[in-house]
PDB file of N, H, CA, C and O in Angstrom:
ATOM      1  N   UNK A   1      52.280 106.460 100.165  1.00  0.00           N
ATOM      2  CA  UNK A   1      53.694 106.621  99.878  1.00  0.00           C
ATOM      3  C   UNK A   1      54.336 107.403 101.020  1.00  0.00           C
ATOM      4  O   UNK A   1      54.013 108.538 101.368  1.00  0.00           O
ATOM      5  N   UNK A   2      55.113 106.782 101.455  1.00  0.00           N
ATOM      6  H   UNK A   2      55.375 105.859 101.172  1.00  0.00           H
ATOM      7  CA  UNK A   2      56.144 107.616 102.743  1.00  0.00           C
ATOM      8  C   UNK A   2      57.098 108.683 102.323  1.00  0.00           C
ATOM      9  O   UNK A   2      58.234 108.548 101.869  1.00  0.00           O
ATOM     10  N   UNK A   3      56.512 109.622 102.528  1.00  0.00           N
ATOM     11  H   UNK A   3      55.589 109.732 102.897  1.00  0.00           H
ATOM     12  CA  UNK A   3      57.343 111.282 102.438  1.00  0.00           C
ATOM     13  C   UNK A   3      58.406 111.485 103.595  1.00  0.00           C
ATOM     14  O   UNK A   3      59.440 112.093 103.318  1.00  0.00           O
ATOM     15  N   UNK A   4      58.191 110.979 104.952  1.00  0.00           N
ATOM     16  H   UNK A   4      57.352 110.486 105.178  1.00  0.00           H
ATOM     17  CA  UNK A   4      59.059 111.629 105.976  1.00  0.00           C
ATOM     18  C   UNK A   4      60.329 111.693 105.518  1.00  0.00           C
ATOM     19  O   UNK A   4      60.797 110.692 104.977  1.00  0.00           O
ATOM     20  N   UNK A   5      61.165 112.956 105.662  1.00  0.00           N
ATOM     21  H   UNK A   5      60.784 113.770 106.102  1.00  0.00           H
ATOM     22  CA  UNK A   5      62.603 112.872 105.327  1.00  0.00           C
ATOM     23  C   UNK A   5      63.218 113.566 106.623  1.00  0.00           C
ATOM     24  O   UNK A   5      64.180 114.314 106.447  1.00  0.00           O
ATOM     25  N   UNK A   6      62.647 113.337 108.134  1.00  0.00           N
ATOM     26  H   UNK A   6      61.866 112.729 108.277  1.00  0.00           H
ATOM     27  CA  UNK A   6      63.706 113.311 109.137  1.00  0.00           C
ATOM     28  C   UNK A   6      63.492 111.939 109.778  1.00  0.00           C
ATOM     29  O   UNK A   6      62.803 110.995 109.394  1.00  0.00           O
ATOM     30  N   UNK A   7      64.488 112.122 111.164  1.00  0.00           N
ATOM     31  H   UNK A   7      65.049 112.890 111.476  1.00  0.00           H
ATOM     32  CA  UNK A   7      64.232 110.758 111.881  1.00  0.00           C
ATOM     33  C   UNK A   7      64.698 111.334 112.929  1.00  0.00           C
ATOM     34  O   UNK A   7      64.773 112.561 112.856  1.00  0.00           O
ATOM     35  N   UNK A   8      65.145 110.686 114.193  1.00  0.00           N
ATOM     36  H   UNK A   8      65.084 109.690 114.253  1.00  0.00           H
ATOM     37  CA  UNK A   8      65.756 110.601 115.070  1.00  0.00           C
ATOM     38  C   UNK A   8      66.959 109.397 115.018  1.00  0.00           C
ATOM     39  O   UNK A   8      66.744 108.185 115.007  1.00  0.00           O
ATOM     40  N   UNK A   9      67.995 109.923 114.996  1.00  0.00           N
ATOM     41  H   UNK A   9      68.170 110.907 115.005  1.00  0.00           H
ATOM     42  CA  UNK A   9      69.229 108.442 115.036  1.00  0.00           C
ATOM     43  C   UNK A   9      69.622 109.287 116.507  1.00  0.00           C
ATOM     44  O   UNK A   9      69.609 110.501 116.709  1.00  0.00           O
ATOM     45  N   UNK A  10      69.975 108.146 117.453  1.00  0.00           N
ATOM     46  H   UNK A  10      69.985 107.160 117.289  1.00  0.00           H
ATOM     47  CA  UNK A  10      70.890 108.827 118.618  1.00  0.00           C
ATOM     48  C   UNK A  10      70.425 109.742 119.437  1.00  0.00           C
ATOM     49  O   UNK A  10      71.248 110.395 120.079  1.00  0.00           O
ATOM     50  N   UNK A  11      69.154 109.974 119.586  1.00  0.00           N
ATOM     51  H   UNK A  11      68.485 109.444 119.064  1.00  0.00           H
ATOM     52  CA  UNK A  11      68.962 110.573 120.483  1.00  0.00           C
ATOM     53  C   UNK A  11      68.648 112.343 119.781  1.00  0.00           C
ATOM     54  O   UNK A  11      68.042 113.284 120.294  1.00  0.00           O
ATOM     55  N   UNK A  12      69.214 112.254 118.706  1.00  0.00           N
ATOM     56  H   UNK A  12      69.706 111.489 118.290  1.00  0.00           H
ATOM     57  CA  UNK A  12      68.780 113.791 117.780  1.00  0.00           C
ATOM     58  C   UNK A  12      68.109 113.562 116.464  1.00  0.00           C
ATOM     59  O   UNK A  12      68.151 112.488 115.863  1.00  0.00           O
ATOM     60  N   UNK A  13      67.168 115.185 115.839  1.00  0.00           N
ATOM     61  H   UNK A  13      67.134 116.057 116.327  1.00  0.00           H
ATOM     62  CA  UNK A  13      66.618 114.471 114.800  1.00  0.00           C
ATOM     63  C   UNK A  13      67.772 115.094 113.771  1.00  0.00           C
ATOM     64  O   UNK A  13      68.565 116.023 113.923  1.00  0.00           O
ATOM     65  N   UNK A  14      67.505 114.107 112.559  1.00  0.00           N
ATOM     66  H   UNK A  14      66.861 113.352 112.436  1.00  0.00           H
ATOM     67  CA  UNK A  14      68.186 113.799 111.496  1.00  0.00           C
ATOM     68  C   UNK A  14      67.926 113.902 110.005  1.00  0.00           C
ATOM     69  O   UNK A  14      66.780 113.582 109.690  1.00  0.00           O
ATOM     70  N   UNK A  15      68.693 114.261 109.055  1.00  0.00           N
ATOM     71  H   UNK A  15      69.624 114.521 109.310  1.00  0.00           H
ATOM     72  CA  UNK A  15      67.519 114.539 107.889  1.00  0.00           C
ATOM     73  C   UNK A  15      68.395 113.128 107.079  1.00  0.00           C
ATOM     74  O   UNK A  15      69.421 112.546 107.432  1.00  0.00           O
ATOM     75  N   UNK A  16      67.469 112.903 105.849  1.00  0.00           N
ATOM     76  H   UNK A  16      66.636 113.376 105.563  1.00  0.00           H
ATOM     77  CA  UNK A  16      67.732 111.713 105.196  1.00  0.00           C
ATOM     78  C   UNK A  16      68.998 111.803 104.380  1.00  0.00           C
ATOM     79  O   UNK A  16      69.728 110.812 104.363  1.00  0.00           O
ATOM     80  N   UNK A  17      69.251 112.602 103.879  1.00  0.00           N
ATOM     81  H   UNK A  17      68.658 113.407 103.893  1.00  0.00           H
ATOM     82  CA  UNK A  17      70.795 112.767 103.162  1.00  0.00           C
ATOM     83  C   UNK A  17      71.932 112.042 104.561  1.00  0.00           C
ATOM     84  O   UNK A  17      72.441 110.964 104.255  1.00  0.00           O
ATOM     85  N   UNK A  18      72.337 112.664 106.146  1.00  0.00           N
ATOM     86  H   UNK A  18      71.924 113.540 106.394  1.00  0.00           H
ATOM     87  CA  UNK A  18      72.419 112.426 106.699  1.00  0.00           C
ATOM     88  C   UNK A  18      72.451 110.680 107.074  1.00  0.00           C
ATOM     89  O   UNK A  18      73.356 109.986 107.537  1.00  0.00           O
ATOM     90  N   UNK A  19      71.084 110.351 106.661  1.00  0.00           N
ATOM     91  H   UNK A  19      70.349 110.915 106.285  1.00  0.00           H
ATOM     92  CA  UNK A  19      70.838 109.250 107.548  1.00  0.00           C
ATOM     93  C   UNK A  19      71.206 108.231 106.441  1.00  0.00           C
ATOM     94  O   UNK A  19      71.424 107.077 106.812  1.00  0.00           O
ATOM     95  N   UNK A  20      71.306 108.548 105.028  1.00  0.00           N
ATOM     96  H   UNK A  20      71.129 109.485 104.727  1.00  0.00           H
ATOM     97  CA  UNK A  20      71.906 107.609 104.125  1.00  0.00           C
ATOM     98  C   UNK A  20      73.310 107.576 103.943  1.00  0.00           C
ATOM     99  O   UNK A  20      73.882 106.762 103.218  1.00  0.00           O
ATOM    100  N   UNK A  21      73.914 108.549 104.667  1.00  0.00           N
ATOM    101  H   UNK A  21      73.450 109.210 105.256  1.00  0.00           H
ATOM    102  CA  UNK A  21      75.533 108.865 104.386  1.00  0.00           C
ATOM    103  C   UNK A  21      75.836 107.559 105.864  1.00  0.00           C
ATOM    104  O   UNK A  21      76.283 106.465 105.518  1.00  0.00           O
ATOM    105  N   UNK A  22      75.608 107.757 107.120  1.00  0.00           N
ATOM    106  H   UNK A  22      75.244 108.646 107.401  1.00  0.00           H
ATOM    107  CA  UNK A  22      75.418 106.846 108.197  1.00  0.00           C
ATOM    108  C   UNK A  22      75.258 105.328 107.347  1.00  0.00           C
ATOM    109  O   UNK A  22      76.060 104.424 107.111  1.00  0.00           O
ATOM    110  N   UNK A  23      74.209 105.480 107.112  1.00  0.00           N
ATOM    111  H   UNK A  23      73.558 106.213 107.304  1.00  0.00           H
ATOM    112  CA  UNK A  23      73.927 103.994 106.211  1.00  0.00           C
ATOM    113  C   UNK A  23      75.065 103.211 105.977  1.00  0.00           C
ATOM    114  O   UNK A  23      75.546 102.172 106.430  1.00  0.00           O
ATOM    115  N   UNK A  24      75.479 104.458 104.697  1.00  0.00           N
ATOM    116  H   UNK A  24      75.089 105.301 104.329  1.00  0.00           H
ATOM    117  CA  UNK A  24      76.477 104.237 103.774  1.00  0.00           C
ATOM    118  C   UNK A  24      77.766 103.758 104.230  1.00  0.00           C
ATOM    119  O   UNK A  24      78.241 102.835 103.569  1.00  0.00           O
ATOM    120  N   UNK A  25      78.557 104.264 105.398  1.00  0.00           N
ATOM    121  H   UNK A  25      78.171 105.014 105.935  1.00  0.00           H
ATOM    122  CA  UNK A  25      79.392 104.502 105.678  1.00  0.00           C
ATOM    123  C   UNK A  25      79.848 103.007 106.611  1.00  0.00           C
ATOM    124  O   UNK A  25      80.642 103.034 107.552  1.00  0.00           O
ATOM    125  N   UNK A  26      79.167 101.786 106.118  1.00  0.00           N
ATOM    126  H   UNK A  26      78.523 101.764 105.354  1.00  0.00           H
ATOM    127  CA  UNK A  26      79.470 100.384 106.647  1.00  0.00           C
ATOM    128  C   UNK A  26      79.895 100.223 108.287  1.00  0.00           C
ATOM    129  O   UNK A  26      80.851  99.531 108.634  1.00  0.00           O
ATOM    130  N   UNK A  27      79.106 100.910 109.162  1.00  0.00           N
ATOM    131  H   UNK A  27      78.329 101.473 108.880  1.00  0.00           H
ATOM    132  CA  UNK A  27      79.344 100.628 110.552  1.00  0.00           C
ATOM    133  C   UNK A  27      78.572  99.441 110.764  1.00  0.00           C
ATOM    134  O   UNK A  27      77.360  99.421 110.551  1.00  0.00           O
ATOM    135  N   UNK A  28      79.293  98.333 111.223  1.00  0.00           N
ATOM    136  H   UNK A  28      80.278  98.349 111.397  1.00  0.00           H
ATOM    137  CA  UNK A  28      78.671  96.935 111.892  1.00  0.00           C
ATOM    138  C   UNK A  28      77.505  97.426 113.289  1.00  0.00           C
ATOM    139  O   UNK A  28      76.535  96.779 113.685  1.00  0.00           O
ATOM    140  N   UNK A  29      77.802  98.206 113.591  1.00  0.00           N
ATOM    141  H   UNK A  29      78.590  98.732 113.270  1.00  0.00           H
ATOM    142  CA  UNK A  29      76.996  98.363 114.594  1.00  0.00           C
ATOM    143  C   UNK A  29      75.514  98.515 113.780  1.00  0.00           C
ATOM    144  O   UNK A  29      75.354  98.862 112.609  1.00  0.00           O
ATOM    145  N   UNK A  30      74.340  98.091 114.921  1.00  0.00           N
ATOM    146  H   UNK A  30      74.471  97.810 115.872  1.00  0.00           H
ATOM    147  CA  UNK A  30      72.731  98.351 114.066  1.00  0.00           C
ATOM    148  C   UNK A  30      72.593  99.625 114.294  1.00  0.00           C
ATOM    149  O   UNK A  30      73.002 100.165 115.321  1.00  0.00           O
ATOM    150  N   UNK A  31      72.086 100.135 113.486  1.00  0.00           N
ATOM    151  H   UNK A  31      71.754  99.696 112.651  1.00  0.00           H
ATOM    152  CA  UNK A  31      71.545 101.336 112.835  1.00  0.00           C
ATOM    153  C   UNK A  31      70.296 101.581 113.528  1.00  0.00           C
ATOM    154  O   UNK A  31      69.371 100.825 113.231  1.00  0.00           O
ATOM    155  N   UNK A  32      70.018 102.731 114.629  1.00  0.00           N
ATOM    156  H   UNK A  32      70.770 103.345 114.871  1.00  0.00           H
ATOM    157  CA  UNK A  32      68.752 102.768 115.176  1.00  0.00           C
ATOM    158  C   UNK A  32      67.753 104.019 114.619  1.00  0.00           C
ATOM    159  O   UNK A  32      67.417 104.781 115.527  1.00  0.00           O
ATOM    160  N   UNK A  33      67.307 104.303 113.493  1.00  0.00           N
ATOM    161  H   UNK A  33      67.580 103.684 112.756  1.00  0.00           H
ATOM    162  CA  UNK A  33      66.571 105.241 112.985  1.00  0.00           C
ATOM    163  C   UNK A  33      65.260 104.857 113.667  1.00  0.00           C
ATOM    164  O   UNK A  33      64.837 103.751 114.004  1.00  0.00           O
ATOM    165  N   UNK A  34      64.650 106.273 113.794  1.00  0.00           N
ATOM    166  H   UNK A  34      64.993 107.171 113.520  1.00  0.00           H
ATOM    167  CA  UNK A  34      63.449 106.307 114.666  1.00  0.00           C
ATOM    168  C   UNK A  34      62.367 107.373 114.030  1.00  0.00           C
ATOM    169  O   UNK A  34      62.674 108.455 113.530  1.00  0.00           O
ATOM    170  N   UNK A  35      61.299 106.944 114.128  1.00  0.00           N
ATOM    171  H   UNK A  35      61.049 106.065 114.534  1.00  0.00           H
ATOM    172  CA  UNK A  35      60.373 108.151 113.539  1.00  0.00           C
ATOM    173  C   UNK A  35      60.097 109.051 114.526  1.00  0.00           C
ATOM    174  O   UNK A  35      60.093 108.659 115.693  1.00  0.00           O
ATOM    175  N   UNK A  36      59.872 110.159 114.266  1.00  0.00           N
ATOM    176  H   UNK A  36      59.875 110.477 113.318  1.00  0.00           H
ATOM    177  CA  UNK A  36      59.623 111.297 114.724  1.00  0.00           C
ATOM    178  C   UNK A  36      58.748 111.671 115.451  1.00  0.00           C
ATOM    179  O   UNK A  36      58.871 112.504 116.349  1.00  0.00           O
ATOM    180  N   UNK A  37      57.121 110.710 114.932  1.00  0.00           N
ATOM    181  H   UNK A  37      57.021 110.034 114.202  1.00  0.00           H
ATOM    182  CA  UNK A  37      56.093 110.917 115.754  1.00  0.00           C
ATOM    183  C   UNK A  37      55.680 109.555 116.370  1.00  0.00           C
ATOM    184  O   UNK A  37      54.935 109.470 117.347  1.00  0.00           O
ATOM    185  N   UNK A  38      56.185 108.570 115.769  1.00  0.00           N
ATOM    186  H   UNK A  38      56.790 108.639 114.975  1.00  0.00           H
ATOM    187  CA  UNK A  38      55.899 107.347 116.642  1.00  0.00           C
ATOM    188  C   UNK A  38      56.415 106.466 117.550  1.00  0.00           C
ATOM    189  O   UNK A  38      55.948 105.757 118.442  1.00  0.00           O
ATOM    190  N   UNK A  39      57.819 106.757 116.963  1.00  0.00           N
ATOM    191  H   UNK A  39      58.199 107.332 116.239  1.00  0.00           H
ATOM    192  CA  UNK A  39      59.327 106.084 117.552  1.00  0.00           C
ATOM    193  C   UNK A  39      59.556 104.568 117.138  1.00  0.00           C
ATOM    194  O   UNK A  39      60.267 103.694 117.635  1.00  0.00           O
ATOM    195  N   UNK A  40      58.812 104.570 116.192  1.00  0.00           N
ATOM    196  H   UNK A  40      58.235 105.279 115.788  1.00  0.00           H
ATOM    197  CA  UNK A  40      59.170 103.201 115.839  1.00  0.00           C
ATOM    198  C   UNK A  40      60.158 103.332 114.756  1.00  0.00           C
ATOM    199  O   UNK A  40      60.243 104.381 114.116  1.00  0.00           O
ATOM    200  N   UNK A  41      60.926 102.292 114.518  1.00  0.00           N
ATOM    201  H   UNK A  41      60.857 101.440 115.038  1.00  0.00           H
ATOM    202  CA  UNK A  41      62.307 101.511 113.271  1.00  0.00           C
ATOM    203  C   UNK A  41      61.564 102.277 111.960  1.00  0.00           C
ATOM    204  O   UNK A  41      60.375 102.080 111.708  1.00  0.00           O
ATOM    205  N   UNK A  42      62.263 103.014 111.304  1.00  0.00           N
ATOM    206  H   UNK A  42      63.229 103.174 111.508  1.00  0.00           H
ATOM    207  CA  UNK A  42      62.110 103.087 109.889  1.00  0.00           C
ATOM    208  C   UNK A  42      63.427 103.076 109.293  1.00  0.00           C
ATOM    209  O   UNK A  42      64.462 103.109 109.958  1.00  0.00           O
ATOM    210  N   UNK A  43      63.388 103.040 108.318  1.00  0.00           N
ATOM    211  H   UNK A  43      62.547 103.013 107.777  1.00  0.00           H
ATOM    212  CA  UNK A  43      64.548 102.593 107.113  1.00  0.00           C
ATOM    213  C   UNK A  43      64.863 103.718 105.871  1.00  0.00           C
ATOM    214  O   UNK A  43      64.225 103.740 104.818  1.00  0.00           O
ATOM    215  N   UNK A  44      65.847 104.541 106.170  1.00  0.00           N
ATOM    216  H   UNK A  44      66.365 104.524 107.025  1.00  0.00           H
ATOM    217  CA  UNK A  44      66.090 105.334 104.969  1.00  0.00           C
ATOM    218  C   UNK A  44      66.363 104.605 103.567  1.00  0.00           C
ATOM    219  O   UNK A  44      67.082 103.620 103.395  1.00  0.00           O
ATOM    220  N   UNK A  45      65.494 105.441 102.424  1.00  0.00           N
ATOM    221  H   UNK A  45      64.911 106.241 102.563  1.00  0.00           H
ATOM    222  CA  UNK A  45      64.964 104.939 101.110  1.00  0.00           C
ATOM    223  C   UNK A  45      66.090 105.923 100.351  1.00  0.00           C
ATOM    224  O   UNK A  45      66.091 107.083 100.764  1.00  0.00           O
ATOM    225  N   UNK A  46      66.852 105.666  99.507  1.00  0.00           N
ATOM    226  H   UNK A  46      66.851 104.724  99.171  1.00  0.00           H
ATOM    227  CA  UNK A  46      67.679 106.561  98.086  1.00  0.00           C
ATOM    228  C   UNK A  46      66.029 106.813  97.729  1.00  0.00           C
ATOM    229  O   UNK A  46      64.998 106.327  98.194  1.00  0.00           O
ATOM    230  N   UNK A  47      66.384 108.108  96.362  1.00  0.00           N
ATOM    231  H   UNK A  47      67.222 108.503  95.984  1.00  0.00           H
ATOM    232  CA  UNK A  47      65.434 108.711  95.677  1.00  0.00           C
ATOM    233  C   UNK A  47      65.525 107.635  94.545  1.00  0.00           C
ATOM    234  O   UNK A  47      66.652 107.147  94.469  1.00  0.00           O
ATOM    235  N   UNK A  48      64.629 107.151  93.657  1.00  0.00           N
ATOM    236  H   UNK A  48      63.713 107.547  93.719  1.00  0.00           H
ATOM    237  CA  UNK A  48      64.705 106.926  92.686  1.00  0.00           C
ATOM    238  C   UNK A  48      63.232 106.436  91.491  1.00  0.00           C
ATOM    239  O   UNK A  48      62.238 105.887  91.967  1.00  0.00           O
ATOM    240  N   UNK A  49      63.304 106.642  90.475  1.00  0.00           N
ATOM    241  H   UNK A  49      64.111 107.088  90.089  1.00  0.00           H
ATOM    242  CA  UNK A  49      62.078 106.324  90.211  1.00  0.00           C
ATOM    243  C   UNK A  49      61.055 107.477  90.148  1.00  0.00           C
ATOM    244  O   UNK A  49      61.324 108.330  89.302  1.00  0.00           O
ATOM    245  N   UNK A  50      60.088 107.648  90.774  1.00  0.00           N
ATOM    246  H   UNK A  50      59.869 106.955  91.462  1.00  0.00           H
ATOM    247  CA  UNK A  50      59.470 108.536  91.061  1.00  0.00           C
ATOM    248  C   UNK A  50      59.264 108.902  91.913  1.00  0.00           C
ATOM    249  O   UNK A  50      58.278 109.600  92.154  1.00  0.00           O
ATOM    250  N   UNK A  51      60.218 108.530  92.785  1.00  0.00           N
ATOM    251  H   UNK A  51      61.019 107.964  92.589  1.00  0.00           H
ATOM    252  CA  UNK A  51      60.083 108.835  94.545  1.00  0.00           C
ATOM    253  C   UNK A  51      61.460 109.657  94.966  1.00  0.00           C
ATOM    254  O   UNK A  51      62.597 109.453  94.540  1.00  0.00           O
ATOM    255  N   UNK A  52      61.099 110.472  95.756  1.00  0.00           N
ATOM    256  H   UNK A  52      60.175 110.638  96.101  1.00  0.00           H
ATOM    257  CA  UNK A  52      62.642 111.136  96.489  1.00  0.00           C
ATOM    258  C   UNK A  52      62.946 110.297  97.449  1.00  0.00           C
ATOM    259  O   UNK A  52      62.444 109.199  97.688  1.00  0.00           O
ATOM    260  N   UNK A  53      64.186 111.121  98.245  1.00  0.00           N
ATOM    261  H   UNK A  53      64.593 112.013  98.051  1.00  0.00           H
ATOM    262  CA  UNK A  53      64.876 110.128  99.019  1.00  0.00           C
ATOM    263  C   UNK A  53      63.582 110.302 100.460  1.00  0.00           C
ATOM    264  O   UNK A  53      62.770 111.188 100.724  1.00  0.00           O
ATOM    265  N   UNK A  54      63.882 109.156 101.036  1.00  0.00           N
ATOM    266  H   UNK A  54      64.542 108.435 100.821  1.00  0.00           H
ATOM    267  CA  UNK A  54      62.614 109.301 102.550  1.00  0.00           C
ATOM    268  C   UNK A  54      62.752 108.019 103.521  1.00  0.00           C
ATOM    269  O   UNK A  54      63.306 106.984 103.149  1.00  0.00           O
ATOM    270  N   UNK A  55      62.198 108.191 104.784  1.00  0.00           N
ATOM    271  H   UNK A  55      61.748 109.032 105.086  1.00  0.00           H
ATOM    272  CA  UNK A  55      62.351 107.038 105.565  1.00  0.00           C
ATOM    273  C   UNK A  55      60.506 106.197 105.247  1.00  0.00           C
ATOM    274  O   UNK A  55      60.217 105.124 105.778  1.00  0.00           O
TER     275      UNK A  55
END
């Protein structure tokens, strides 16, 4: 189960509240979230269920 709740968007790191408000906020442009230790594409997750919010 994926816990990470920062990222890198833009060149800075980022926490997931953050990176779901971005989400949220319908910019056409792509969305470049980045992991922290690998740098690869991840995808901010809402909390729900039995899971918190996380990339």
């Amino acid at each position: 189960m994926a816990t990470m709740t920062n990222c890198i968007f833009n060149g800075r790191t980022i926490g997931i509240d953050e990176a779901i408000e971005i989400k949220d906020s319908g910019s056409s442009a792509a969305l470049d979230f980045r992991c922290t230790e690998c740098n690869q594409h991840v995808r901010p997750h809402r909390s729900g269920g039995h899971a918190a919010a996380h990339f």
